[in-house]
N, C-alpha and C positions, 0 to 999 in steps of 0.2 A: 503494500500500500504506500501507494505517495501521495503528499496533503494535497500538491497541483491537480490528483484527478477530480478533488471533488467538486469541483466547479463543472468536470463533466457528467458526473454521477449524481448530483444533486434529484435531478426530478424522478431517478431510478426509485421505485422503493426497496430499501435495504433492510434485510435484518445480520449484522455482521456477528461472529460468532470466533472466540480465539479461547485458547486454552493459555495459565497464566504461565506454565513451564512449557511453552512452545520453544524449543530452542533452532528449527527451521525457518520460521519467520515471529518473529519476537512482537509480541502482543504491541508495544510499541506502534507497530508500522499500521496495524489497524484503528489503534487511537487515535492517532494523527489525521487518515482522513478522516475518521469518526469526529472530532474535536472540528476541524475545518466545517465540516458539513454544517455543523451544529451555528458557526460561526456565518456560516453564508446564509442560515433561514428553512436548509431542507428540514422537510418537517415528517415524511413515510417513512424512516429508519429507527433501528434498534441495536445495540451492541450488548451482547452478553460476555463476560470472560468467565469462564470457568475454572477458578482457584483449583491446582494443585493436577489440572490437567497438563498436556503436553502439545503437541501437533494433532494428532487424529484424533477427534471431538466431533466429526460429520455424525457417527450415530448419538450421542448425548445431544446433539442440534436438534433432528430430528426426532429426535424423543422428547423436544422441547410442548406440553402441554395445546400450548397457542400456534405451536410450528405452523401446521395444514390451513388453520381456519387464517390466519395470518397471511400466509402466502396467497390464497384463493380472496382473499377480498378485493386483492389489486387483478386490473386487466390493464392491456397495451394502450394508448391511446392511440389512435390511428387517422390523427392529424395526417 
């Protein structure tokens, strides 16, 4: 994650998800855009870190309660 994308990513709706002992990409790198985002207004996003996880936290993501219903509420806009 770099802060510069989120100017691109803004109107995405995101739920970003990191584990706090990632040593592959360091939770860091998803704060920063997550903090940007936050700073420029996007308002569809979420960041979970999961204390004392690592890199692979795809299935704790998706075992996340609100995962499904969360993701299916947004559709494409097709401007």
């Amino acid at each position: 994650g770099q802060a510069w994308w989120a100017e691109n990513i803004a109107k995405t709706p995101l739920w970003m998800f990191h584990g706090s002992n990632d040593k592959i990409n360091t939770p860091d790198m998803t704060e920063r855009v997550y903090n940007r985002m936050v700073e420029i207004g996007a308002k569809q996003m979420k960041y979970t870190n999961y204390q004392g996880y690592g890199h692979e936290i795809w299935d704790k993501a998706q075992s996340e309660p609100d995962f499904y219903d969360w993701m299916f509420k947004y559709q494409r806009n097709r401007e």
